[in-house]
N, C-alpha and C positions, 0 to 999 in steps of 0.2 A: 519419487526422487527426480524432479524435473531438470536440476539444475545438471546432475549426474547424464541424463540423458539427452541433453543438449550438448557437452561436452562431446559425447560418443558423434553426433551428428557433424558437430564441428570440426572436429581433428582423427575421426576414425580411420578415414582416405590416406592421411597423411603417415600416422603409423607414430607420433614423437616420440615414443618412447622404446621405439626398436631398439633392442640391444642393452636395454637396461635391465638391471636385475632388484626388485624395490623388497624389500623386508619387514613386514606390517606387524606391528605390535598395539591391537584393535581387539574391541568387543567385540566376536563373532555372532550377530543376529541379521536378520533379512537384510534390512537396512546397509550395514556395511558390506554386504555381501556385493549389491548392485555396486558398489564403492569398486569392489574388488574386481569385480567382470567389467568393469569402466576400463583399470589399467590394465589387463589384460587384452580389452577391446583397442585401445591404444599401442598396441603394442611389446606392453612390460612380459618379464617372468616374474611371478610375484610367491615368494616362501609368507606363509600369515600363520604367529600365534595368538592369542588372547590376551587384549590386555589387563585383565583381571581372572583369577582364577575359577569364577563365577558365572563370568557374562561371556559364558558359550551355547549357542543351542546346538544341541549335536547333530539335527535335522538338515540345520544348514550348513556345520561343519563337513556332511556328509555329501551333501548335494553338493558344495564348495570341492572337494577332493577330489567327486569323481571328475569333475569339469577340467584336469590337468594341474590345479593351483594345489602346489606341495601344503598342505594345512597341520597344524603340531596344536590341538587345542581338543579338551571336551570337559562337560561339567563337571564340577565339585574337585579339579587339582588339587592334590594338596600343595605347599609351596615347592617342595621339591621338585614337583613333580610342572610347578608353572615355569620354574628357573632352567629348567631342562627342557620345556619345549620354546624359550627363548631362544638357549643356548642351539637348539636344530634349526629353526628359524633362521640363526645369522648366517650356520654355516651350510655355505655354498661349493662346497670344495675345494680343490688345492689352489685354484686359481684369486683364491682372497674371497671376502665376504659381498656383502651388497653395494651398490653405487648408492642407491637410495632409502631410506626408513620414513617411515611414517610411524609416529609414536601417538601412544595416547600419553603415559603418565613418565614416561622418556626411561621406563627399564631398560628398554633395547640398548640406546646410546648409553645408559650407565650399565652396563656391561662390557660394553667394547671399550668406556672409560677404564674401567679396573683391570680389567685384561691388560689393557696398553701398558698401565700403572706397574702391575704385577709382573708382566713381560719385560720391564726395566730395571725392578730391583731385584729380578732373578738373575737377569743379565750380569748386572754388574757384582753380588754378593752370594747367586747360588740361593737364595730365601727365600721358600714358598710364603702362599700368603696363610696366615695364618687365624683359624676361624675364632679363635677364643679372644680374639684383640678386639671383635667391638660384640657391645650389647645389642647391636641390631639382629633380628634372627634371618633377615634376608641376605641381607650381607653375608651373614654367617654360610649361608647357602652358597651362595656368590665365590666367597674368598675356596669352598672346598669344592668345586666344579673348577675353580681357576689351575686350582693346587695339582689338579688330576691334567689337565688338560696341558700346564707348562713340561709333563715328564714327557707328553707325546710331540708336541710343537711347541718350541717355546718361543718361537715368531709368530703364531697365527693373528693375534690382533693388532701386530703393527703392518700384517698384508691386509686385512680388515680395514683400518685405519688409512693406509695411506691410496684403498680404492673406495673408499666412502665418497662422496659428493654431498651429501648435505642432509637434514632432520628435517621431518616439518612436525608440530607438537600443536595438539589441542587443548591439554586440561594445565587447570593452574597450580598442579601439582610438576606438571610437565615444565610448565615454564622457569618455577623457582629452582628446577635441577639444574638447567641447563642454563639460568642465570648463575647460579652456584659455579658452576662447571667454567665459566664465561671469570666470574671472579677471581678463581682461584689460576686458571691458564691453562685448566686440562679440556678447554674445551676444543677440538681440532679439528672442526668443519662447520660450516655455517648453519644455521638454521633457524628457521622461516618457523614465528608461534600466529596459528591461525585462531586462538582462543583470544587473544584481543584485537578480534575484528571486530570495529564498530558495529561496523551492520550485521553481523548473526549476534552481537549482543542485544542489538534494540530488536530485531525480531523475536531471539528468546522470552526476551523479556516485554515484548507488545503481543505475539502471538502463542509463544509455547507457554510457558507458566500461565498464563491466566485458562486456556485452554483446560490446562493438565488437573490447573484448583476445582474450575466447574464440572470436567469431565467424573471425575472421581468421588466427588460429592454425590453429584446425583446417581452415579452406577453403583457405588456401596448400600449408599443408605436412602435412596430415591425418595430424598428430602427435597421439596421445596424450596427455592432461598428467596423468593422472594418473602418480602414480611419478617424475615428474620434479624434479629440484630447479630451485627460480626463484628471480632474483633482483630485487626490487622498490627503483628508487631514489626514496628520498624516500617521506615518510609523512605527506603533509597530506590533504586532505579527500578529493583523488580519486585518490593514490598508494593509500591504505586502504581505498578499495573493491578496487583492485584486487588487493592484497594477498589479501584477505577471498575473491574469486572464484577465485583461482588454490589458494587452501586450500581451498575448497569442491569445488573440481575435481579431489582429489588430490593437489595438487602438494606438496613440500615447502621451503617458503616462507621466503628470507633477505629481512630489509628493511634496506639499506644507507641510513644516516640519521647524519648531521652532529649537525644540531640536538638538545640534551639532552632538550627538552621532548618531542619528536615522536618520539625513541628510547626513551625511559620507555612513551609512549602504545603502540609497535609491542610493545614486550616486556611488556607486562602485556595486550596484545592476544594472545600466546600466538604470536610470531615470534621467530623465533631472529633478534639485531639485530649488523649488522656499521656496529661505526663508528667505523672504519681503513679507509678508501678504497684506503690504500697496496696493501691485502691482497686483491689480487684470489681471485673464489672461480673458480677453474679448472675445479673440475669443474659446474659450474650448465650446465643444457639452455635455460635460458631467460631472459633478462635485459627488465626494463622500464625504461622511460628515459622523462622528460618532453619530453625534445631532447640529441641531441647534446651540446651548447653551452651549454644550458640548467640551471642550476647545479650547485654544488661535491658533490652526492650523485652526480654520473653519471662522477664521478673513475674509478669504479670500474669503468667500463663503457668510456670511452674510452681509457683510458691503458693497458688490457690486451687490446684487440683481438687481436692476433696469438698471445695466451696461450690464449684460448677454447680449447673440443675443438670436432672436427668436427662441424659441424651446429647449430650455436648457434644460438638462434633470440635477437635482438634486434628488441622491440615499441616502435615511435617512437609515445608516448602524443598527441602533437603532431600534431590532424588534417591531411591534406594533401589542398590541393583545388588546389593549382596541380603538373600536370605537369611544370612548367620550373623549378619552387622547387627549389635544392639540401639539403638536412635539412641535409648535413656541412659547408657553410658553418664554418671556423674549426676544426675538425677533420681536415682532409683528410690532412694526416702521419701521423695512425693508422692509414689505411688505403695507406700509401707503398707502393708494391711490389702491391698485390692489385689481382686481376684483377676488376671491375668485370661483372655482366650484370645490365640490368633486367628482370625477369621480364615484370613488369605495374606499374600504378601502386602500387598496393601492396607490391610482391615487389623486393628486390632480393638476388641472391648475390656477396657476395664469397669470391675465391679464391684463398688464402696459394700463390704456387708453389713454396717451399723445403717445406712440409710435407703441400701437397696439401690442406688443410683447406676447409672451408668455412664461411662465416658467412652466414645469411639473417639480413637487413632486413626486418619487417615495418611499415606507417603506418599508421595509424588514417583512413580514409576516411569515414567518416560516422557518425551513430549512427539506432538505429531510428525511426520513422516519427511514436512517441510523444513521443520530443525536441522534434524542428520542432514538434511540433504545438503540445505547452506555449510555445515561442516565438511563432508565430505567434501563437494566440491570446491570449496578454498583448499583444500588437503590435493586435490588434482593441481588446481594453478600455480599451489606454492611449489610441489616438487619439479613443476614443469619447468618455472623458474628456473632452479635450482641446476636442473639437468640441461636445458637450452642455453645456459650461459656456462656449464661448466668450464674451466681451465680460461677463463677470458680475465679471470680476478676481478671482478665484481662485486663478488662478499667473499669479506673475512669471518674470519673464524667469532662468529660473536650470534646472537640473538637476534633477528630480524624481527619486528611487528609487520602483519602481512600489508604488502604498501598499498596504498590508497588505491593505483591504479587496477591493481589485484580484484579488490574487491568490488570496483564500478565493474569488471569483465565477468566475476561471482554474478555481481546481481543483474547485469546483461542474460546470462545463460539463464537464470529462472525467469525472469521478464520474457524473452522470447519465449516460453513455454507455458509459460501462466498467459497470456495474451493470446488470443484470436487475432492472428495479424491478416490474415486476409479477410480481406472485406468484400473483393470481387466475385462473382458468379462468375461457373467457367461458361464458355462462349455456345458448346454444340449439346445445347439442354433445351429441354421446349419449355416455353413461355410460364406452363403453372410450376415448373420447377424451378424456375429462377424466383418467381414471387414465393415463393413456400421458403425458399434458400436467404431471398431477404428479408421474412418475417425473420427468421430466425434466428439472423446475424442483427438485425434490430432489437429483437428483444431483450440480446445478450447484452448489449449496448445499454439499451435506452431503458432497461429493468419495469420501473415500477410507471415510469412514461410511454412504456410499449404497451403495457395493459390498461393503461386511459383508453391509450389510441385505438387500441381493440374494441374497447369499451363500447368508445362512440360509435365505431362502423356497426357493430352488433345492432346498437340502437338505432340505425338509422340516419342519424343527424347527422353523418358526410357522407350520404351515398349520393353518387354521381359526382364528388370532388374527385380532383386528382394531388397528389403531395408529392412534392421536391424535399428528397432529406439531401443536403449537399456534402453533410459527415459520412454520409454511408455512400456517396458517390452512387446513388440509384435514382429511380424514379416509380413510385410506387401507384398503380391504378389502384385506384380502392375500390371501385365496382366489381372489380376483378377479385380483388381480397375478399368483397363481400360473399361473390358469388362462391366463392373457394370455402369459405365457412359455412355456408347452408349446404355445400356436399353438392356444386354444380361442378362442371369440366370446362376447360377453357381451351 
């Protein structure tokens, strides 16, 4: 988490967040944990539940607790039981709720929305909320925590409310509430959505997805791709990565694509373009799909299940982080008659038994470490925002996309961390340690030009020259380097 730890380095002296109280409604795994000891390190108090009732590990829920951070989360919640460690989560005591939230799917802020809601029409008419009035069963949860809570305080989340400071929200579940919320007027503090930042979109989808497709591939079924033909559905921003990697890796790459515009973009990208769904390609080793269910491009993938050759590999681009979530929801007839094993969370085989074939299911389970990390730390700059300008009126009450300048300071903090920024040898070192020191800021540099360079001295053909690199600001004896590689002292 580079970006995370640049931050610590940056503003940890300073303390910005002294005196705040932030409210986390997040997956608890490693990953966000470093998230959580950032604001902490910062200076925050920080109350953290889950923002799925799923995606807790209790290992590091545990190790999270003992470290001071009040934590309300552990695997397999039932709903009741997620809606109730929001509800601990908010409250802070008599003194009001949190200054700051960071949400994942924005339950947190729609809790303190209904609350406020409910805390007004009790006000004015005495009327609990009542759980039989909507079909949702969360809600339903929701309105009878409310019901309970207005007979003890029936002001609590208009003190909640009016010491809030602001949201910051990652998923586009997140966003459509708090746009929702923004539509209707009940939205009543500002907040900052870090899910459409350009630049952790184009890294997802240049670094993590293609990543996540090859990783999983080869770790289930330690398939080969090169030599294979694959079929790619759909050709938008993160279909075309993945397109792009499974061609990098050998494969020979069809993109099954509806849309005229995004079929032009695939076939002048240098992909042979199928786009006749009707036509399944029967002989493909490997199919990609955004979801099942998930639009009119996966025609080609659902409607011909039982057509595949043995050994299909189908990659569900649609990360899975709940165990119990079905993917085939609304598909289940393609797979009528086949025999069903889950491998692992990731793995599943199905097995035709009129022809003995078989189909594996692969899911995208997460992406690497450099993801979260770009999330979380937009998730630091946005609240810091938020919190550093409080009471100056600034923002209103409405939706912020995270600003441009936001995200050049994001990718500053991983830039300084991913970079070798020193180039200098320190001053009180003897002579084979400085040349040993810039072989090996050269190599890092100059990669596959530092091992020519090597090359030649080995062999001879520049011994006795001496080389000026003027990038690396050195002077390199090569005699000196020679003698250093046959295992002489200088």
């Amino acid at each position: 988490m580079p970006g995370l730890m640049a931050c610590r380095a940056k503003f940890g002296h300073i303390q910005p967040f002294k005196g705040a109280r932030i409210t986390i409604s997040l997956h608890i795994v490693t990953q966000t944990a470093v998230f959580v000891e950032t604001l902490t390190a910062l200076g925050a108090e920080v109350r953290w539940c889950s923002g799925k009732s799923f995606s807790t590990d209790d290992h590091v829920a545990a190790a999270i607790a003992r470290d001071s951070v009040s934590v309300f989360a552990w695997k397999g919640e039932t709903l009741e039981e997620y809606w109730w460690c929001i509800e601990r989560a908010l409250d802070w005591g008599p003194g009001g709720g949190p200054d700051l939230i960071v949400d994942d799917g924005a339950d947190a802020t729609l809790f303190i929305v209904e609350g406020f809601k409910a805390e007004e029409i009790y006000a004015k008419t005495r009327q609990l909320p009542d759980p039989s009035s909507t079909d949702d069963a969360e809600l339903q949860i929701v309105f009878s925590m409310l019901s309970d809570g207005l007979k003890t305080d029936p002001t609590r989340y208009h003190k909640i409310k009016d010491r809030l400071v602001g949201v910051s929200v990652k998923t586009t579940t997140g966003d459509d509430r708090l746009n929702q919320m923004q539509a209707n007027g009940t939205l009543f503090f500002p907040a900052i959505s870090v899910n459409q930042s350009v630049t952790k979109s184009k890294f997802i989808n240049l670094l993590g997805r293609p990543y996540a497709l090859l990783e999983v591939i080869m770790k289930a079924t330690n398939t080969m791709i090169s030599g294979k033909r694959a079929v790619v559905c759909g050709y938008d921003d993160a279909s075309e990565e993945y397109a792009i990697a499974l061609k990098q890796a050998g494969a020979n790459v069809v993109v099954s694509e509806l849309d005229p515009n995004h079929a032009t973009q695939a076939l002048l990208g240098g992909f042979e373009v199928n786009n006749t769904p009707e036509d399944a390609d029967s002989e493909a080793d490997i199919y990609v799909t955004p979801g099942f269910n998930n639009g009119n491009n996966n025609s080609v993938v659902v409607n011909h299940i039982k057509k595949m050759k043995n050994n299909t590999i189908i990659y569900n681009m649609d990360p899975i982080l709940d165990p119990n979530r079905n993917i085939y929801a609304g598909v289940e007839q393609c797979f009528c008659g086949m025999k069903r094993t889950i491998i692992n969370l990731e793995t599943d085989k199905w097995v035709n038994p009129e022809t003995n074939s078989s189909i594996i299911v692969l899911s995208n389970t997460g992406y690497p470490d450099l993801m979260p990390s770009w999330s979380c730390t937009s998730h630091v700059v946005a609240v810091l925002e938020l919190w550093s300008k409080r009471g100056a009126g600034e923002h209103e009450n409405k939706v912020y996309d995270l600003p441009n300048l936001l995200e050049r300071k994001v990718s500053a903090f991983h830039l300084a961390r991913l970079l070798d920024a020193s180039m200098e040898p320190t001053n009180n070192v003897c002579a084979e340690a400085k040349i040993g020191d810039d072989i090996k800021r050269i190599l890092k540099r100059m990669g596959v030009k530092a091992c020519w360079l090597f090359g030649m001295c080995a062999m001879g053909f520049m011994k006795g020259a001496t080389l000026k690199m003027s990038f690396a600001k050195v002077s390199i004896d090569l005699p000196a380097i020679w003698g250093l590689l046959k295992g002489e002292r200088c």
